[in-house]
C-alpha positions in Angstrom: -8.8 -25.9 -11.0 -6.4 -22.6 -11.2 -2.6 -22.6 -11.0 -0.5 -19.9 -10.0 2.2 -18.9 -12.2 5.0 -20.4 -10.5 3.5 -23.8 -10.3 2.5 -23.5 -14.1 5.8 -22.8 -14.8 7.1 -25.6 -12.7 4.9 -27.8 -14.3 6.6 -27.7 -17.4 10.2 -27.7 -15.4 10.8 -24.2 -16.5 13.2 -21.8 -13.9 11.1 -18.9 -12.2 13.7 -17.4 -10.5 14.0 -15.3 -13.5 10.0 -14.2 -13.8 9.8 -10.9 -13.7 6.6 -9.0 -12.8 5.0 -6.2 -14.0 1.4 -4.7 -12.5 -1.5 -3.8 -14.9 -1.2 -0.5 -16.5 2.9 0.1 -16.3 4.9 -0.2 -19.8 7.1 -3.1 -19.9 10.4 -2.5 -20.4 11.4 -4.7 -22.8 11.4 -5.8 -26.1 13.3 -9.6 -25.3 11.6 -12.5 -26.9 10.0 -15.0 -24.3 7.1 -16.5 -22.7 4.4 -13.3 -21.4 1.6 -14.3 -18.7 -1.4 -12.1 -17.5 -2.1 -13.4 -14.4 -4.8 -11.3 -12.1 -2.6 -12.2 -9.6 -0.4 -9.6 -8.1 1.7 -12.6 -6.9 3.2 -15.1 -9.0 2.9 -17.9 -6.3 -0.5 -17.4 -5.5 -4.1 -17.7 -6.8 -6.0 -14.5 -6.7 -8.5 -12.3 -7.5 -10.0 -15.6 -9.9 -13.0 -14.9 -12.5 -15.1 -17.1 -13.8 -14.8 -15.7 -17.1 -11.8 -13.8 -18.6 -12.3 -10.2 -18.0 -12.1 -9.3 -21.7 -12.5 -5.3 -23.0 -14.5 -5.6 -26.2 -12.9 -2.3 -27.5 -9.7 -4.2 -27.1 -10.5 -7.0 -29.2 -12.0 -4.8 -31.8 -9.1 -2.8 -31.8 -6.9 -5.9 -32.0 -8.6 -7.4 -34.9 -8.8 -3.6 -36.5 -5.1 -4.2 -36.7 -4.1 -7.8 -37.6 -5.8 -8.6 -40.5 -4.8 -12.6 -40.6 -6.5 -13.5 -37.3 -8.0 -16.4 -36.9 -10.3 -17.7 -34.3 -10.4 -22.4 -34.7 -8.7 -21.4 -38.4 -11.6 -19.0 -39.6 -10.8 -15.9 -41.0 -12.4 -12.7 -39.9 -13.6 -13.5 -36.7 -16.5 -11.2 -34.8 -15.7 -9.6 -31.7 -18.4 -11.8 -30.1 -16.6 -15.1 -31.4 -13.0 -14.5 -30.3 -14.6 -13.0 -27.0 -16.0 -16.6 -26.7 -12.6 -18.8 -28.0 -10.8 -16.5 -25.3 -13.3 -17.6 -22.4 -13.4 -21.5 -23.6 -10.2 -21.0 -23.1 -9.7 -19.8 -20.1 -12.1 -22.2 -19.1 -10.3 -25.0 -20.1 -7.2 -23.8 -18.3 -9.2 -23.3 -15.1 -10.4 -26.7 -15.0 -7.6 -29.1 -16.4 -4.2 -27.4 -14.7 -3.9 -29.1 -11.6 
């Protein structure tokens, strides 16, 4: 089942009243270490706009494996853009259905 991002949060007793936001396509501001979550949410305490699969850009992922060369997708080297496409959905997956 989905979570929103403030219940997430919550769930391991972390403090949302500092989340910031910041929508899809804007340049965040900052270079501070922390915890970064893509939600397709536009609303950190609700559940919206949900996919059944991750909506993942191929030309991203080929892009992002173009430049780190020590990815690993289950601790093989060199993955395919087909393969980590496919760990990044079981993921999501996984976080879909076991978050309560």
């Amino acid at each position: 089942m989905p979570i929103s991002v403030n219940d997430l949060l919550a769930s391991v007793e972390m403090d949302t009243t500092q989340l910031r936001t910041v929508k899809w396509g804007q340049t965040l501001d900052s270079s501070s270490n922390g915890i970064y979550i893509i939600s397709t949410s536009s609303n950190p305490r609700l559940n919206s706009n949900l996919f059944d699969k991750a909506p993942i850009d191929e030309s991203i992922l080929k892009l992002w494996i173009s430049k780190v060369k020590t990815i690993q997708v289950d601790g093989k080297p060199n993955p395919t853009i087909a393969e980590l496409k496919q760990r990044l959905n079981g993921v999501h997956t996984k976080l879909s259905l076991r978050l309560p």
